[in-house]
N, C-alpha and C positions, 0 to 999 in steps of 0.2 A: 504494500500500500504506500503511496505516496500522495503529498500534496501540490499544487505548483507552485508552493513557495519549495516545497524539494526539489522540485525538478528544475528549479531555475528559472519559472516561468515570469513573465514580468506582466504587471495587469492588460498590457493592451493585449496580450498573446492571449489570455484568459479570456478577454474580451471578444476577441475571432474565434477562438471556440465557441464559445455560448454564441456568438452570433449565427456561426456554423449549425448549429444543432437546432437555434431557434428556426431555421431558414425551412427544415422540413417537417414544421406545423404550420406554414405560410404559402409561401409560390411555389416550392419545387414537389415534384411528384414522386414521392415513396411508392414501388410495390413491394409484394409480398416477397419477390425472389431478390431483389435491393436489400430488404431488411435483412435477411438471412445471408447475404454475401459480408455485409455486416458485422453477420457475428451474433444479432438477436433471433429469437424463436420466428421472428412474423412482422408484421408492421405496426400490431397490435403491443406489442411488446417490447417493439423500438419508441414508442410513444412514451408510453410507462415507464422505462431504462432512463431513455434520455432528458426526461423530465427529473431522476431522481438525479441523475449522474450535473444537471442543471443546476438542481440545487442544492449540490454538493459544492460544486463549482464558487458558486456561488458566495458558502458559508466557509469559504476555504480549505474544505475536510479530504482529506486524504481518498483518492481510490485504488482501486485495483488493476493492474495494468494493463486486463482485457478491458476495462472501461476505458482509459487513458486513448490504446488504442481505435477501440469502436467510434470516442468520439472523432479522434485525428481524420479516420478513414472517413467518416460523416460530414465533417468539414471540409474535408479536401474534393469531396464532388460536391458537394453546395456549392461549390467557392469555383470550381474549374467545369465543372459540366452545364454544356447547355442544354444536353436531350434531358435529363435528370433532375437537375441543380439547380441553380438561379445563373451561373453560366456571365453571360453579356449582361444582369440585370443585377447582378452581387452589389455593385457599387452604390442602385437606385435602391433595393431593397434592403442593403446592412448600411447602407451611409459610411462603409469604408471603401476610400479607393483601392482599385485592383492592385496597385503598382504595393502599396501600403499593406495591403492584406498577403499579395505575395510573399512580402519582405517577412511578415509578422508568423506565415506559415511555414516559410523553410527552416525559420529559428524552432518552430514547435518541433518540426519534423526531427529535425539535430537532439532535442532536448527529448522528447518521449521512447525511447529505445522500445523497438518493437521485434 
């Protein structure tokens, strides 16, 4: 278990995660075989997961490295896919720019050993 003050995370990387994760209860389209490529049971259960794994995040509480992962992987097509994710729309719907969100993403990727 870890928290991202272990891992070195700095608020705004914290902040592109949860924006990540918020992205698909909003415009991007989760299925059921997305969910489970994921890591969760279903799409039912990436909902549930990533809300808890939210506000974890959140309260700065430590998780488990299959969380840390599911969410990285969850943010990385929010943030890069356009058939899936929010894609060309990341920047309108997180209010982070692409170039900014890039920068904020490869430091996570560095930092969460997967």
């Amino acid at each position: 278990m870890a928290s991202a003050e272990d891992l070195g995370l700095i608020e705004d990387e914290v902040q592109l995660v949860l924006a990540g994760l918020r992205e698909w209860g909003g415009p991007v389209h989760l299925t059921e075989t997305l969910a489970r490529a994921f890591g969760f049971a279903g799409a039912t259960d990436f909902f549930e997961q990533s809300r808890r794994i939210r506000e974890s995040l959140e309260r700065g509480a430590a998780l488990p490295p299959t969380d840390w992962r599911r969410a990285l992987l969850a943010t990385e097509v929010a943030f890069a896919s356009d058939v899936v994710g929010s894609g060309v729309d990341w920047e309108t719907t997180t209010g982070v720019p692409d170039a900014v969100a890039l920068t904020l993403l490869r430091s996570v990727q560095r930092k969460i050993r997967h």
